[in-house]
N, C-alpha and C positions, 0 to 999 in steps of 0.2 A: 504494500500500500504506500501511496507517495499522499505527502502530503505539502500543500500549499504554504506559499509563504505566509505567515502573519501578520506583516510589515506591508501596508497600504500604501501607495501613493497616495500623499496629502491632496486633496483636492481645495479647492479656494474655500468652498461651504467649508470643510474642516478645518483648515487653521483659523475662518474668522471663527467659529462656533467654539473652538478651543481659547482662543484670546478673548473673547467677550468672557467664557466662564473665568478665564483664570481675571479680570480686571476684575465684574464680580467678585468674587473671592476674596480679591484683595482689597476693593469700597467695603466690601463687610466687614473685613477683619479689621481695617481703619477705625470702622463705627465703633464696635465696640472694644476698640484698643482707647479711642477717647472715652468714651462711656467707663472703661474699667480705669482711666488716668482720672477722669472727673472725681470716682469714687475715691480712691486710693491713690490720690497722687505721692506719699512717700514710697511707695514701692514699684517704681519703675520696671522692674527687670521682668515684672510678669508679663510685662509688654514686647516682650520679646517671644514670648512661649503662644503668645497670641499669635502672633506671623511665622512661628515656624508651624501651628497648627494648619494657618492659612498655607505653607509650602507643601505640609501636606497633602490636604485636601486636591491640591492642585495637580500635583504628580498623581493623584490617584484618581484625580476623573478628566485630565486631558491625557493624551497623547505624544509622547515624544518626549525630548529632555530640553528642549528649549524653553519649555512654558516655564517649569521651573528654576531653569535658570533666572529668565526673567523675573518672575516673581521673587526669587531671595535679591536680588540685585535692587527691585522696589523695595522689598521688605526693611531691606539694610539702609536704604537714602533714607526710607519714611520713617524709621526709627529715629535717625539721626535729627531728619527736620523738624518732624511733629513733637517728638517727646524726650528730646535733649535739650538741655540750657546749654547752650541761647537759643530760645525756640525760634523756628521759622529760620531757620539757617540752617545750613551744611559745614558741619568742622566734623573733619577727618582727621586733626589731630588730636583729639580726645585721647586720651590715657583710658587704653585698653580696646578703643572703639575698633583699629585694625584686624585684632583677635577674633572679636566679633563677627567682622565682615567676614571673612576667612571661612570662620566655623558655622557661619550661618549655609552661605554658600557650599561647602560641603556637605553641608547635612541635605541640602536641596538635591545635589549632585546623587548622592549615595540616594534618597528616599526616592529617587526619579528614575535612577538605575533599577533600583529593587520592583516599584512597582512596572516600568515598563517589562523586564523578567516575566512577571508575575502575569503580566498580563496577555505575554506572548505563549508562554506554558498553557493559559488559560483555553485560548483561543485555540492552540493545537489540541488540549485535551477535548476539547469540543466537534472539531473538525474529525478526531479520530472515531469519536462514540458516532456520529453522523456516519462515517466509511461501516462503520462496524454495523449499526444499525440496517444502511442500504445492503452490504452483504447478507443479513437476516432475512430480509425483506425477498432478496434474491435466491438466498434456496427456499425458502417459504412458498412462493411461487413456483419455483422448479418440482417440488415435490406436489403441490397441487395439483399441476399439469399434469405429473406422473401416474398419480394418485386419479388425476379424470379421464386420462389414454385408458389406463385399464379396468376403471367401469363399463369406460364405452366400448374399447374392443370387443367384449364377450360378445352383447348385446348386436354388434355392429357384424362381427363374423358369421352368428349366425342366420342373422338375416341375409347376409351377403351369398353362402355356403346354401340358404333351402330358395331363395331365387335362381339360384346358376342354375340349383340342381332340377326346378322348374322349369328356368328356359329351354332347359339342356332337353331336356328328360319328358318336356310335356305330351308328347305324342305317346309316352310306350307307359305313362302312369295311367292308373286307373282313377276316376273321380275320387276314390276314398282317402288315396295318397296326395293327389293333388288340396285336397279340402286339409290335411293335414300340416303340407307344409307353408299354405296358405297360413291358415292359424297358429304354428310357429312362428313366422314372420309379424302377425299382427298384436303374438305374445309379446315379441322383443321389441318392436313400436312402440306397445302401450309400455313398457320398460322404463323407453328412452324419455317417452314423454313424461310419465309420471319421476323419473331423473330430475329432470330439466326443471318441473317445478318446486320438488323439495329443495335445489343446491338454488332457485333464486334470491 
């Protein structure tokens, strides 16, 4: 059994349908990363556990490893502009903020990896039970046919075998033989036909 590739050509409908979810994803996680700073503004750093959930999510319902890229690349500016002093600015020299970037972007990388894996696996265990099924389906059928060739042959031979021997024969038989294999023939008829109704 062969199996197809996993790996789609991106079509225009799918990277915009991928980039709307992952911006999405990330307007939301924004929302309630201000919403959780409104509440808790001394404890900043959960706001980082916020946008690596959003990196999550992202690697696991788009496609590819760019989304995520992209997304931790936003995730790491938006930290920086939204919810670092001096807010609404960009300083990349913060003390520790490099570390950050780094291991944010990693974990994108690595959770982008795993689930495209996961997803290719998926999709071949899929495509496999589908091959496997159509083979089911395939002798299923073959033994059917098999199984209705020799219902019908009896039925079919002997009707076939008291006609020849009819045509053949019909001068030197007597009326009592001929009425005989008449009504063999009309036995295996009514056979075929009451067959043909019960397997509808």
């Amino acid at each position: 059994m062969r199996f197809t590739s996993s790996i789609k050509h991106k079509t225009p409908e799918t990277f915009m349908g991928n980039a709307l979810l992952t911006a999405f994803i990330l307007v939301a996680s924004t929302i309630i990363a201000f919403w959780f700073f409104h509440i808790v503004p001394e404890n900043p750093a959960n706001i980082a556990l916020i946008y690596i959930t959003a990196l999550v999510l992202t690697a696991r319902f788009t496609s590819g490893y760019i989304y995520g890229i992209a997304a931790s690349l936003v995730s790491v500016v938006g930290i920086n502009y939204l919810f670092t002093y001096p807010y609404f600015q960009v300083n990349f020299t913060l003390t520790g903020y490099p570390v950050t970037f780094v291991f944010t972007l990693m974990i994108s990388l690595i959770v982008s990896t795993m689930t495209s894996r996961i997803k290719e696996q998926a999709d071949a265990l899929v495509e496999h039970e589908k091959l496997l099924m159509d083979a089911e389906k395939e002798k299923m059928r073959a033994n059917l046919l098999r199984s209705v060739s020799h219902d019908l042959r009896t039925p079919l031979t002997g009707i076939i075998g008291n006609s020849s021997t009819y045509i053949d024969n019909h001068t030197e038989l007597d009326e009592a033989e001929k009425l005989e294999l008449v009504s063999h023939i009309r036995e295996d008829s009514n056979w075929l036909l009451w067959w043909g109704k019960e397997t509808q």
